[in-house]
Structure formats: C-alpha cells, structure tokens
PAVEXKOL-270990 format. One line per field, with one value per residue (C-alpha): residue number from 0; y, x, z. Coordinates in pm, 1 decimal, padded with zeros to 6 digits. Each point is the difference from the previous one (the first is absolute). Layout:
kolvex	c(NUM,...)
py	c(Y,...)
px	c(X,...)
pz	c(Z,...)
//
This chain:
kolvex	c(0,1,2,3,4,5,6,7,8,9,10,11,12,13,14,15,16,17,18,19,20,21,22,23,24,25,26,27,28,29,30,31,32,33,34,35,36,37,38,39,40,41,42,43,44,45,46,47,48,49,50,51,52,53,54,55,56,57,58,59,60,61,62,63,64,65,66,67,68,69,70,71,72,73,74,75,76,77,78,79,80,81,82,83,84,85,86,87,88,89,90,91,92,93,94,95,96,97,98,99,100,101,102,103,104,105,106,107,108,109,110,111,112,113,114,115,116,117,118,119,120,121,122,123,124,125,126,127,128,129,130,131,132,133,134,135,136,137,138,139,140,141,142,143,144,145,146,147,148,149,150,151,152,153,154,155,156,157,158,159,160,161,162,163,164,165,166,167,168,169,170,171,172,173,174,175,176,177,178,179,180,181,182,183,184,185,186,187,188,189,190,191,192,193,194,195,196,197,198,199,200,201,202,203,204,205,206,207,208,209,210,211,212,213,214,215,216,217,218,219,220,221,222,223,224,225,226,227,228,229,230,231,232,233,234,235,236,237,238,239,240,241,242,243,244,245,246,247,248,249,250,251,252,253,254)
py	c(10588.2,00083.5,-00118.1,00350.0,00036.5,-00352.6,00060.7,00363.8,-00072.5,-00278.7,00186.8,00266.8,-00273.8,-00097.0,00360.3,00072.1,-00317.4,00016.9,00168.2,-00093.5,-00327.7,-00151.2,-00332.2,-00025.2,-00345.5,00117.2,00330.2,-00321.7,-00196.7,00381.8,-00035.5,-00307.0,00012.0,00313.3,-00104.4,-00316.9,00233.7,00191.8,-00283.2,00056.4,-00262.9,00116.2,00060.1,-00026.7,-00310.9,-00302.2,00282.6,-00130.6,00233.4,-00188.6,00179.6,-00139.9,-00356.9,-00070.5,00144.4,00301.1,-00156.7,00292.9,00210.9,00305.6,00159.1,00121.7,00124.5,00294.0,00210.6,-00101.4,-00181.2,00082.9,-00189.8,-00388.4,-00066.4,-00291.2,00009.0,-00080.3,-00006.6,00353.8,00224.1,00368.7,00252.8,00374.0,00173.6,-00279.7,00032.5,-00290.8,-00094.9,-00125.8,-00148.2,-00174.5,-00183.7,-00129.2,-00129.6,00075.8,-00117.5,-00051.1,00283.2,00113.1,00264.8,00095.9,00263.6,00112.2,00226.0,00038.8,00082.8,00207.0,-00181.0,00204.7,00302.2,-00041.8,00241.4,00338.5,-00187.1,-00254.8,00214.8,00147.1,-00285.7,-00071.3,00304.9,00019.7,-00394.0,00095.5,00310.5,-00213.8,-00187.5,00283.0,00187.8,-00348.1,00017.7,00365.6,-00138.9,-00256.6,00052.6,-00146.5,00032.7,00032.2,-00245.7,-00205.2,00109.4,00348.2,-00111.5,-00097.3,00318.5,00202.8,-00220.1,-00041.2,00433.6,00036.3,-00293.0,00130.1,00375.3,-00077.0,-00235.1,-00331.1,-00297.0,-00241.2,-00364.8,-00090.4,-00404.0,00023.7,00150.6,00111.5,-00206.8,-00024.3,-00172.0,-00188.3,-00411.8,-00047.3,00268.3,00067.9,00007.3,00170.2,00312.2,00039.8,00372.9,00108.8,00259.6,00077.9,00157.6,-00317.1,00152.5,00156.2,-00291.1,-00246.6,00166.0,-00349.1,-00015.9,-00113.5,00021.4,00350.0,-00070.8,00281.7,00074.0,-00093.8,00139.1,-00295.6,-00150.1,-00106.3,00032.0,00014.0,00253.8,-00149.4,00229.5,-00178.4,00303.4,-00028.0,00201.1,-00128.9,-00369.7,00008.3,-00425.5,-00155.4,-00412.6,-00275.9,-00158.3,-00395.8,-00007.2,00033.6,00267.5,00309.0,00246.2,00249.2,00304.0,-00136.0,00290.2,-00086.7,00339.7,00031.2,-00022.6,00147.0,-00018.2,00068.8,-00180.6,00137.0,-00148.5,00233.8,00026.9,00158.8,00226.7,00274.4,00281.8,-00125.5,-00300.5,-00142.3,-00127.0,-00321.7,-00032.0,00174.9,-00156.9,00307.0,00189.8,00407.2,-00122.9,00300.5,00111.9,00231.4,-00263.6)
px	c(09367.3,00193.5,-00142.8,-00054.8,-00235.0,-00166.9,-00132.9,-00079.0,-00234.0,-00160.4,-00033.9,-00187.5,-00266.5,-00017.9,-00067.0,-00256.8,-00193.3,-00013.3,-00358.5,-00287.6,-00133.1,00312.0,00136.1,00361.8,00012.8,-00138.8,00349.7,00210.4,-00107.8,00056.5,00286.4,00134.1,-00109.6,00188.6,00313.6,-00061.9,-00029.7,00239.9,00237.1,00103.3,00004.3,-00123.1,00225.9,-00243.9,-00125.8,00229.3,00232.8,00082.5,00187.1,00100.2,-00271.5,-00283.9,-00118.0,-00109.4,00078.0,-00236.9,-00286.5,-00070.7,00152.3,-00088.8,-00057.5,-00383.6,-00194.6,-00132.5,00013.7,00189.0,00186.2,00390.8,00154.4,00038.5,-00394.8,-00110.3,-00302.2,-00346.1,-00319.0,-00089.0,-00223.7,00141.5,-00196.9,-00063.3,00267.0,00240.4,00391.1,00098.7,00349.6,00197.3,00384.7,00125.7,00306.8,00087.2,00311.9,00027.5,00304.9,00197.9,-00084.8,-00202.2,-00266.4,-00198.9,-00235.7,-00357.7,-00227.4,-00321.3,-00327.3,-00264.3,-00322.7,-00315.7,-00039.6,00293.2,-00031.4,00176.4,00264.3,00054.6,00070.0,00246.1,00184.9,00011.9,00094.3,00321.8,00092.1,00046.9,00197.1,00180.8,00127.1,00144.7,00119.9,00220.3,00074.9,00113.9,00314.9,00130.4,00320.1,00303.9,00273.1,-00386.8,00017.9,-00365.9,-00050.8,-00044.1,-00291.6,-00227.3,00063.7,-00154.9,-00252.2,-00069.8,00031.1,-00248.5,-00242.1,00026.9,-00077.6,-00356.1,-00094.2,00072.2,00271.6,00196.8,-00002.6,00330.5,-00052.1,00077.4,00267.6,00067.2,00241.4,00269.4,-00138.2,00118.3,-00022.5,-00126.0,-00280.2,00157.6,00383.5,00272.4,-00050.6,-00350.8,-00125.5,-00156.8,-00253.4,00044.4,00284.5,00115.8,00307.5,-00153.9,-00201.5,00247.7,00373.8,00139.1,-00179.1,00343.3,-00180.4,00116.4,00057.5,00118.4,-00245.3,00200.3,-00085.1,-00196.8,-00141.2,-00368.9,-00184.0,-00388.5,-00107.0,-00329.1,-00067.3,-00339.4,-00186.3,-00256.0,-00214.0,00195.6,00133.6,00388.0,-00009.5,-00302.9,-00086.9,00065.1,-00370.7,-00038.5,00030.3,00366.0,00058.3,-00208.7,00033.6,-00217.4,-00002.2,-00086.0,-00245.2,-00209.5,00056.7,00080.2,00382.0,00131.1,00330.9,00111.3,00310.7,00200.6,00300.2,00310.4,00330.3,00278.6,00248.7,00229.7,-00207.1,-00316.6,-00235.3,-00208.7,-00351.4,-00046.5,-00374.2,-00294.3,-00266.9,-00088.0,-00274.0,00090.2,00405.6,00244.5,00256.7,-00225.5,-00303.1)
pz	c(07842.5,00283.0,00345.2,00111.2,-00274.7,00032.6,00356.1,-00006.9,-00341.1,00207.6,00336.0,-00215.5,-00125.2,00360.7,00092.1,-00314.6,00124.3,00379.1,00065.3,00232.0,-00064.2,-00125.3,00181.7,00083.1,-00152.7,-00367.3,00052.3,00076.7,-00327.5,-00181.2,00166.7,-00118.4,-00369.6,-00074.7,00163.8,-00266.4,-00254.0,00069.5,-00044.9,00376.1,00363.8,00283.3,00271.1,00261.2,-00046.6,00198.9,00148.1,00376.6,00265.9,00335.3,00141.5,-00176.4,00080.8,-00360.6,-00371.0,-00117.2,-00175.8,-00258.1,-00264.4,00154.5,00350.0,00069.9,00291.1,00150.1,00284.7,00283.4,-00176.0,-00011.1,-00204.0,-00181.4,-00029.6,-00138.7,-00210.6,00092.9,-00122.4,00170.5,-00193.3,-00051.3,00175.3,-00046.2,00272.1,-00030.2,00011.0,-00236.0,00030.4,-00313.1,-00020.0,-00281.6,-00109.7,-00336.8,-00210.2,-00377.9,-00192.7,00364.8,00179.0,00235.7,00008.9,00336.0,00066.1,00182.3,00107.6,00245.2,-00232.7,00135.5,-00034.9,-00091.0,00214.8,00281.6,00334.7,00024.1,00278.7,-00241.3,-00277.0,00217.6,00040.3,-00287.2,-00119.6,00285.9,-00091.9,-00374.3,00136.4,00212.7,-00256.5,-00220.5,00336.2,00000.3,-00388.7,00043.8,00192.3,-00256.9,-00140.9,-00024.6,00326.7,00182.4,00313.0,-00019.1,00348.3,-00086.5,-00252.5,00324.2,00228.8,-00301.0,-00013.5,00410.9,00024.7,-00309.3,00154.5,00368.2,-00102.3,-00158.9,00288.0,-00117.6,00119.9,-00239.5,00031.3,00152.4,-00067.3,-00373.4,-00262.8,-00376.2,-00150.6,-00301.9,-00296.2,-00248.0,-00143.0,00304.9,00184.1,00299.2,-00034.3,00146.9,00169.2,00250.1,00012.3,00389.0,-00027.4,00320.8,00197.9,00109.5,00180.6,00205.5,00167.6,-00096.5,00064.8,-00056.7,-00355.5,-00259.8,-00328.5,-00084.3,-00389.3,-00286.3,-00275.6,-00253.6,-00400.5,-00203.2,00297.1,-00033.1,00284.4,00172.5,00175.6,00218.3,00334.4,00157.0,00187.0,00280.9,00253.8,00297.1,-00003.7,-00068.1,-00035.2,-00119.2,00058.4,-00181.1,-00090.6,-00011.1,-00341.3,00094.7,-00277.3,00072.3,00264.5,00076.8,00260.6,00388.1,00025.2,-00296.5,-00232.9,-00261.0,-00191.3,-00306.8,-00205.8,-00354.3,-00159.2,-00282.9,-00134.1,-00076.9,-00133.9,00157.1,-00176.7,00102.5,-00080.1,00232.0,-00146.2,-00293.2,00094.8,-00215.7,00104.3,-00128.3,00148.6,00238.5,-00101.2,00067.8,00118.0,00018.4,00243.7,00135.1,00082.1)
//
C-alpha cells in the first residue's frame, strides 16, 4: 500500500474509536498494532528535532484541547466536549506518510464546532492555492485572510512541510503571511508539479505562539483554549493538486 493509504486507513480507526471513556494510552496501543499490521514503522517514534531535549516516545501524537501540536500520550480519559488532537507519521516500503485531524468528542460546544469547522476550511482555503509555479508563501496568506475573517488566528510557531523518505523534507509551507511580519523571510520556494507536501494550519481563539510544556514536546495555547488543525497531504501538478489523504470525514474544497 502506498503510505498515503497506510495512515489515512489507520487515522480512520483512530477516529471510529475515540469516544468518551476511552484512554489515550489504549488509541496509542490501536495505534501501534495497525501500523504492525500494516507492515509499516512509525515515524514518530525516536524522531529528534534540535528543539526537543529527548526523542518522541510514541507512535502517534494525542491530546486534547489546548493542545497545539506534538502531544505525547497520557493516560487521560476522553471526555464528552473534548477537542482530541491526532498527528501521525509512518514509513511503508521507504516512504513516508503523515497526516491528522482534531476529533470532536461527544457533544462539543457551538464555538467549538466553529472552530472546527473554520480549521478544516482553513486547510482547503490553503489547498485551493497549490499548483505548480505557486510560491509556498502564497499558500499561508489564503489561509491567514480565510482564518482572520471568521475570528480566529493561526499559530505562527509551526509549518507544513515537503514529504518524502524522510517526513519533513525540503520545502516548509507558512500558513501565515509571513512577509508581512517577517520582510526578511528568504524561504520563498516554487510549487513545483510532483511535489508531496503537508498542509497542517493549527487554529486558535487568540494565541498566535503557544508554550512548550515540560514534557519538552507539546505545546499548548498560553491562554488555556482550545486549538484545532487538520493535515492533509497533497500532490502538486500543473493543473492545481491531488489530495493523497482521505482521512477527513466531509473534506472538499468547499469545507
């Protein structure tokens, strides 16, 4: 199977599992048996930026709420109006597949389904742009204008990323405008047609950065609320893109 496939067949077990009651730990071993039988590694598991004082210790990312991005598994018992934040990486026959979601937990509030019904828009708003001869900077102002309009701000800490034998390779996607903060900003790379890339915007109520927790892998928003982001991977070609991922539930342009 092609990686694409791998993790968007297990992010929709993670999905059809994650209800009240349910302990992140027992999604993690769910988790790690299907990438097993899938005949796939995880990618998550061992992978160590500069930024991180120690490997990640799971397969997959899990947590909820104010949580951002990178969470590391605990033992925390899902609860009805829960956000529950889900990332995963995995490498079948030498490449690599990456994808996630945030999963509405039991009855969510009406301000939480907006967001995240504008952070799945958010990310398609971005997908709209991809084509080849597209600069990546021009994926994030769609994304920031869309965001902005419905009364949201995008995390400015973390990007999307080429993928490839490796999960983050090449080319790093801003879903922001980053030119406009950052003038200086140099990585204004081409679209070019058969690159793979992720798509991740991370969407809050008001915090722009987020903090790192002492886990030294999560951050979460400095106000407490809550976070949101979808991630789709996509290839580019001349005529627009190809969404390799399927793991959405109700994903279309016009989300």
């Amino acid at each position: 199977m092609k990686p694409e496939d791998v993790v968007s067949d297990i992010l929709k077990a993670i999905t059809e599992k994650a209800k009240i009651g349910i302990n992140l730990l027992d999604l993690e071993k769910t988790a790690e048996t299907l990438i097993t039988l899938y005949g796939a590694t995880s990618a998550n598991k061992g992978y160590h930026p500069k930024w991180s004082p120690s490997p990640f210790p799971s397969v997959i990312c899990l947590g909820v709420n104010d949580v951002i991005t990178h969470p590391v598994p605990t033992d925390y018992i899902l609860k009805d109006g829960d956000l529950l934040h889900v990332d995963l990486g995995i490498m079948v026959n030498g490449m690599c597949g990456d994808a996630g979601l945030t999963i509405p937990i039991g009855e969510v509030s009406n301000k939480d389904r907006h967001l995240l019904k504008y952070s799945k828009g958010a990310l398609y708003e971005g997908i709209k742009v991809v084509k080849a001869g597209v600069k990546v900077t021009e994926i994030g102002v769609a994304i920031e204008r869309y965001v902005v309009s419905h009364g949201f701000v995008v995390n400015r800490l973390f990007m999307g990323h080429g993928i490839g034998r490796t999960m983050h390779e090449g080319i790093q996607i801003p879903h922001f405008d980053i030119l406009f903060e950052r003038p200086d900003y140099t990585n204004t790379a081409v679209l070019v047609e058969g690159d793979i890339i992720c798509i991740e915007p991370m969407i809050t109520y008001k915090d722009k950065f987020g903090y790192k927790d002492k886990d030294g892998w999560t951050f979460r928003t400095r106000d407490k609320k809550k976070s949101c982001f979808f991630e789709n991977m996509v290839r580019v070609t001349n005529l627009g893109c190809e969404v390799l991922t399927s793991h959405i539930i109700g994903g279309e342009l016009n989300a």
